[in-house]
N, C-alpha and C positions, 0 to 999 in steps of 0.2 A: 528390744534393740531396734525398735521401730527409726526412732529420728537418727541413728548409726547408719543406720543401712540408708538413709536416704540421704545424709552427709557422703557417704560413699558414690551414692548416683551421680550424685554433684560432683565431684572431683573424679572420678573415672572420667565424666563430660569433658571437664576442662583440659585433664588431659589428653582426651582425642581432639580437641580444637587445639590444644598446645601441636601438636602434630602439624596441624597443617601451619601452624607460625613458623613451627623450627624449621620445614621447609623453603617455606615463602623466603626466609631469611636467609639461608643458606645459598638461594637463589642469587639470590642480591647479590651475594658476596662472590660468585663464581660464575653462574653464564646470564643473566640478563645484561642487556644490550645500555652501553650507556644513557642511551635517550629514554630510557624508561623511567629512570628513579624517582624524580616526581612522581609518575603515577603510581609510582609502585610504594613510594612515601607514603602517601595518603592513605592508600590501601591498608598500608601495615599499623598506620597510625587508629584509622578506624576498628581495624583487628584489634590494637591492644587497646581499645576502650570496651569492646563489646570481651575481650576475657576480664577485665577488669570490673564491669558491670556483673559478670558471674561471680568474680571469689568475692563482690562486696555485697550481694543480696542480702537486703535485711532478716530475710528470712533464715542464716546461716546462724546469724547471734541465737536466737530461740532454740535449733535444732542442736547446737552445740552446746547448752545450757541444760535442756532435756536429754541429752546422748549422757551428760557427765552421770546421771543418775541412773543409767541402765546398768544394768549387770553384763561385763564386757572381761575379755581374757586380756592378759598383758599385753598382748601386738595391739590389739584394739586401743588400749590405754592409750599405747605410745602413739597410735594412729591418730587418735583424737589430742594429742597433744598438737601432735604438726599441724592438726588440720584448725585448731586454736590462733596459733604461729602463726599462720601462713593466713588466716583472715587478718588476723590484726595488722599486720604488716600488712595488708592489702587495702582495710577501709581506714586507714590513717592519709591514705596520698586521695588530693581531689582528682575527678575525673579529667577535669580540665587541664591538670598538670601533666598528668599521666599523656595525656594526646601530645600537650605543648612539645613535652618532652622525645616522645619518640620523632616528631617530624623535627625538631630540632637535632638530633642524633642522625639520624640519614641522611639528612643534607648532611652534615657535616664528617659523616662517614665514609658519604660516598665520592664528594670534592677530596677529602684526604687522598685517598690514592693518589688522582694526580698532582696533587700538591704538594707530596712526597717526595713524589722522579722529582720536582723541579725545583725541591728546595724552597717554597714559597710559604716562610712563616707568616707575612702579614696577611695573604689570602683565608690562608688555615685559621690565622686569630680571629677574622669575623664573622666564622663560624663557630668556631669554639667558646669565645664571651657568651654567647647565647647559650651554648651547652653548661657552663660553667653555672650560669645566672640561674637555671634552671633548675640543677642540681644542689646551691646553694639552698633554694629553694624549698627543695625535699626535706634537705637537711635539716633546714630549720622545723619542720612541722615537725617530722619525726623525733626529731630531738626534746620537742615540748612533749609529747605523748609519749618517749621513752625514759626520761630524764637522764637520759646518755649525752654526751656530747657532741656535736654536730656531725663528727669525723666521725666517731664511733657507729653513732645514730644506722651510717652505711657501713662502717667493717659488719655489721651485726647481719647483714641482709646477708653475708657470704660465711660468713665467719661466727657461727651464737657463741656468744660466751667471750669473745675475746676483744679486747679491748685497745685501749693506748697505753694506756699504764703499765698491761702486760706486753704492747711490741719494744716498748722505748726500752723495757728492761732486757727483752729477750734478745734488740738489734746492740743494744752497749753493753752487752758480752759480749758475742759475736766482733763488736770494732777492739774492741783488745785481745782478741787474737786473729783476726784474719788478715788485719795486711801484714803485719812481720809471717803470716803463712804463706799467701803471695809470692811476698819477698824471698824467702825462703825456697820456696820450691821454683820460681823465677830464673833463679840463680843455680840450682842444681840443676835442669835443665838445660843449659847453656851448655853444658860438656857432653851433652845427647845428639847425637845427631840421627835428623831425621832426612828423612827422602821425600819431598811431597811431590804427589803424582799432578801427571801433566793433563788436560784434558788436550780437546774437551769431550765429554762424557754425555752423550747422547741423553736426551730425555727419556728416549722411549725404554733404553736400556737401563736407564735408575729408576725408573715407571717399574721395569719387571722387576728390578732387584727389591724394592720397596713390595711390591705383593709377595712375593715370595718369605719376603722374611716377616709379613703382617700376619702370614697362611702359619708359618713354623710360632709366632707370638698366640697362637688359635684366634685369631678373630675372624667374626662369622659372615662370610662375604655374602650369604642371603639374604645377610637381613639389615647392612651396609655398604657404602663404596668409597671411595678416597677420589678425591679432584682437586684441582687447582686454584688457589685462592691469593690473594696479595698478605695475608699473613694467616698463616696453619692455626686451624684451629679443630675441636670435633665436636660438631652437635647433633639434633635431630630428638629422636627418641632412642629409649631401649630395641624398639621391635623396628627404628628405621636410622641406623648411625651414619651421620654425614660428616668424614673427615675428611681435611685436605690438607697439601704441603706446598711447598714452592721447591722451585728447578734451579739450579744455577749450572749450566755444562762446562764450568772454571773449576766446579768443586761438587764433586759429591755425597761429601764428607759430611756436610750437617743438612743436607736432604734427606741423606738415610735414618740418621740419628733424632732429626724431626718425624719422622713416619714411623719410628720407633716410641715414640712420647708420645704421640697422637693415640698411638693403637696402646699404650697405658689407661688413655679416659677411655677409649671405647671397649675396650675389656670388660672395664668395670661397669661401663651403662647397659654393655650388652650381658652381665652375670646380675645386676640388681633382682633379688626377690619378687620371680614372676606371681605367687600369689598377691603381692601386694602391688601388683601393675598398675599404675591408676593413679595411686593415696600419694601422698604425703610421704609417710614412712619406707614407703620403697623407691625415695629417692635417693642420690649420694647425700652423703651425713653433711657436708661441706664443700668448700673450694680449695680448703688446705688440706681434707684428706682425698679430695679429686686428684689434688698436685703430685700428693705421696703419690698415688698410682702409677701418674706418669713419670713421674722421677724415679721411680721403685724400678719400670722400664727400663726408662732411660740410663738413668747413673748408676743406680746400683748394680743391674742386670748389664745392661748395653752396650757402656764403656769397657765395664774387664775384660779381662783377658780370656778367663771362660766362656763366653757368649762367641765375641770376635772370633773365636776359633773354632764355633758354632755354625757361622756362615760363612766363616773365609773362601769356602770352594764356591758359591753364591757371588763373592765380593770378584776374584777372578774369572770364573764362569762369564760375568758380564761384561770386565773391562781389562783384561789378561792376565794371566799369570807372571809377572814382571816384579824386580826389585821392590819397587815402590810399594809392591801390594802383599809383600814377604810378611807373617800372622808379623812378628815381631815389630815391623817396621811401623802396620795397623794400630798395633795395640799402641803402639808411642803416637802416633798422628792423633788417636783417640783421647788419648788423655794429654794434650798439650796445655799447660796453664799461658794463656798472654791477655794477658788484662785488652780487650774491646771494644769498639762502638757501640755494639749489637748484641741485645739482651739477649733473642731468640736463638744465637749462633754462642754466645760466651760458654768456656768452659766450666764444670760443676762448684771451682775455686771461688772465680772471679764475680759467678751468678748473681750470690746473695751483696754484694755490692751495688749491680744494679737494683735490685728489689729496693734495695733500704733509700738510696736516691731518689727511689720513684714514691717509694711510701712517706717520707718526711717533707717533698713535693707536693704531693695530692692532700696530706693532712693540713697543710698550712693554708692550699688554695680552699676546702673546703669551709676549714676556720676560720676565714676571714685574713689572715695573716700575710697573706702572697695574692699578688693580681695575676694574670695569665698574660699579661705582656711582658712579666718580670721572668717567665718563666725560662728563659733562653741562658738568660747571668747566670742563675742559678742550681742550674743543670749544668755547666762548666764548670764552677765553682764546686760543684758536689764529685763531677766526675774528676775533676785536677784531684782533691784533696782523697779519694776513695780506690782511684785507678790508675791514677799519673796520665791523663790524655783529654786532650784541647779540644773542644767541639765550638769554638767560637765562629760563628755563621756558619756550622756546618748542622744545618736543622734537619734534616735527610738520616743523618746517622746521629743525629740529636735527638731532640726535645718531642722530633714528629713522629720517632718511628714504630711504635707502638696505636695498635688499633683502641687500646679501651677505655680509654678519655672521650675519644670522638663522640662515643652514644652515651656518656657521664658512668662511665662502670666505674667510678669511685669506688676507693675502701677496699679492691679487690688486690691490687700490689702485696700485702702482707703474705697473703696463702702461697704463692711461691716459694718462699723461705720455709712458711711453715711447714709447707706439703715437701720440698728437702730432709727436714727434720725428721716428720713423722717416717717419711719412706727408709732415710738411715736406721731408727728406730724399731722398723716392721722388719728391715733386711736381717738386723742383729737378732732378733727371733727365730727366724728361718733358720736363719745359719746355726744357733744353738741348737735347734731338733733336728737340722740334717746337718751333720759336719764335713759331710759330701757332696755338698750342692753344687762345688763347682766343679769337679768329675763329671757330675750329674747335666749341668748345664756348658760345660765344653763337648759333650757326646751330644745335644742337642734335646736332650727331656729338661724341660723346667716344668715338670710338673710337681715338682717338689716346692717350687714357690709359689706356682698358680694357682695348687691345691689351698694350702696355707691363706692365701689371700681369698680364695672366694668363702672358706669356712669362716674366717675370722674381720674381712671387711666387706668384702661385695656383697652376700647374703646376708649382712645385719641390715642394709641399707639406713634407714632414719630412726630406726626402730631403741637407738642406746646414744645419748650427747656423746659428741665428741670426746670428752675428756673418759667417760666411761666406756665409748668404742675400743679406744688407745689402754688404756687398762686392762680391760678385757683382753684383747691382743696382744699383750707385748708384756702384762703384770705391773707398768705402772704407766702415767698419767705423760705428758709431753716431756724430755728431756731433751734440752741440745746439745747436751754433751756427745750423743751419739752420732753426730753432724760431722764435729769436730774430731772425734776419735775417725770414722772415717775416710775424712779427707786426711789426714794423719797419714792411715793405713796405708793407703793406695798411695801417694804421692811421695810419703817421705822414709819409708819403711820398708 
């Protein structure tokens, strides 16, 4: 197991230098000083040529050719599969793009923010053409060395295995029955009346209620922290998770329920199989089953009525005991359907509407089919016919408000929907072995679902593909039916 074990040295390396990137970046994104980012571009620019010079050593091809013929156990197997994957995909892009790229993505991730507040799509366009160019770019190589499609070529970097052919089929299901569900529950709500509470609502006091209820979800405040960023996201490492949310003192409401879906990914990055700390294989399997995680959090867990009545003395404790904050009044604020601007804030209904807008946008811009000046018509035109609401010059809660264009995260839109699905999917499992779970999770033990999930997704890590993780766990392969029965359940039922 000679050249195994030295594959191994190699990538345990890279992921302690991944360390200090996820840091450096998370930097970026939360306390460096505006006047830095230039320097702090180049820096990071140069960082991801010098990882990139490591996963493409030629000396990887030899060691992974000679590792295939040692005698190795099945994690090994599966370990030298990813670590196969994960070079090819790495010595397929030139080094030169890779740099082009990252400092094209900073600029223009970092001018985004304020380009945001101020509504300034042509600003934001002459940054983003470049990101776009760039990305096309990728596309194309990998496309020739995958003989996938240019769009695919990048679902494949998030997403192995799944394709166009499989979203266009799995999003026109979904469009035949979700807006008459919309519709439908639209309209039944109408005769509910809710009470929405008045701020405003302290940050330091949704600060505590967001720990508090990150501590009762178990996340492990040793070995992560949560702070402030212009869109919530959670990175880092396993052994250093860097999440963060945003504050609005108007509304609490999807503060808490973002630091509830954040503490979904870090869950699962901080349960990945510590034997395989390092490899390939004890990474997350995906970004569609990252999504489940925090949508498993979030929607499944988060929004019921079991959970809400988990921390309701949490939710008054912090901001009174008063009408508006009555479990009853919560659980209705929680689960309100109103079609949205804002993808991050949309309720679990209206969600995969935006996904599907953004992913038949992103597919056409990578394919050649759509320019990125065009992309303002278009994104009206998708949210009129998808959600009934006019974003025309309204680029702020349009076209701009999303971070993962800025750095070309193309092809990643899909796993949202998907990571819905799969988490529907994993809930309906749980709930067949414990038929008590929400007894169990209204008294404030989810250990009944956290158990389930780290036996059956966090501790496989990369170790089983997707479609054989999901089988594994659940007895069969993706269905979206369970999406659908769900939102059914909870809304109309």
């Amino acid at each position: 197991m000679k050249s195994y074990n030295e594959l191994k040295s190699i990538n345990e390396k890279i992921h302690n230098l991944s360390h200090l990137g996820a840091i450096t970046s998370w930097d970026q994104q939360t306390m460096m000083p505006s006047g830095s980012n230039e320097a702090r571009s180049k820096a990071m620019a140069e960082f991801t040529v010098l990882m990139h010079q490591l996963r493409t050593d030629p000396k990887i091809s030899n060691l992974l050719h000679e590792a295939s013929n040692e005698d190795l156990v099945e994690s090994d197997k599966a370990t030298l599969r990813e670590m196969k994957r994960t070079y090819e995909l790495s010595t397929v892009v030139p080094e030169d793009l890779v740099k082009a790229k990252s400092l094209a993505g900073s600029k223009c991730e970092h001018a985004w923010r304020e380009q945001r507040a101020n509504n300034d799509w042509k600003g934001f366009l002459d940054n983003f053409e470049e990101v776009l160019k760039l990305s096309r770019e990728e596309a194309s190589i990998r496309s020739e060395n995958t003989g996938l499609t240019k769009y695919d070529s990048l679902v494949d970097l998030y997403e192995p295995g799944m394709n166009t052919e499989k979203l266009d089929s799995i999003f026109s299901d979904v469009k035949t029955w979700l807006p008459k569900l919309i519709e439908d529950i639209v309209e039944k709500q109408k005769s509910i009346k809710i009470l929405n509470p008045k701020g405003p609502f302290s940050v330091e006091k949704q600060r505590e209620l967001g720990l508090k209820v990150m501590a009762k979800l178990g996340f492990d405040f040793t070995k992560g922290r949560v702070d402030v960023s212009s869109h919530p996201f959670c990175g880092g490492v396993p052994e250093d998770i860097r999440m963060t949310t945003r504050y609005d003192e108007s509304d609490f409401v999807q503060s808490l329920m973002g630091i509830v879906h954040e503490t979904g990914h870090a869950r699962y990055e901080q349960n990945l199989p510590k034997e395989l700390l390092g490899l390939p294989s004890g990474t997350a399997r995906s970004m569609g089953i990252h999504e489940s995680q925090s949508l498993f959090f979030e929607m499944q867990i988060g929004r019921g009525r079991p959970f809400l009545e988990s921390i309701h003395k949490d939710v008054t404790d912090a901001f009174g005991d008063i009408e508006e904050f009555e479990i009853d009044n919560l659980v209705k604020i929680y689960n309100r359907v109103e079609p949205g601007f804002i993808r991050v804030d949309a309720d679990e209904v209206t969600y995969p509407a935006h996904v599907m807008l953004r992913y038949e946008i992103e597919r056409d811009l990578i394919n050649g089919s759509l320019e990125a000046k065009d992309i303002p018509e278009v994104w009206d035109e998708k949210m009129q016919s998808y959600l009934g609401i006019d974003t025309r010059g309204n680029f702020t809660q349009g076209a701009m408000q999303d971070i993962h264009w800025t750095d070309g995260s193309f092809g990643y839109f899909p796993s949202y929907t998907l990571g819905a699905m799969y988490a529907a999917q994993q809930y309906n499992s749980v709930q067949k072995l414990h038929p008590d779970i929400n007894e169990s999770i209204s008294k404030g033990d989810y250990s009944q679902a956290f158990t389930w999930l780290k036996e059956n997704i966090w501790q496989k890590g990369s170790l089983l593909l997707t479609d054989d993780l999901i089988e594994s766990a659940t007895g069969e392969a993706l269905n979206p039916v369970f999406l659908k029965e769900h939102l059914i359940s909870r809304y109309l039922i």
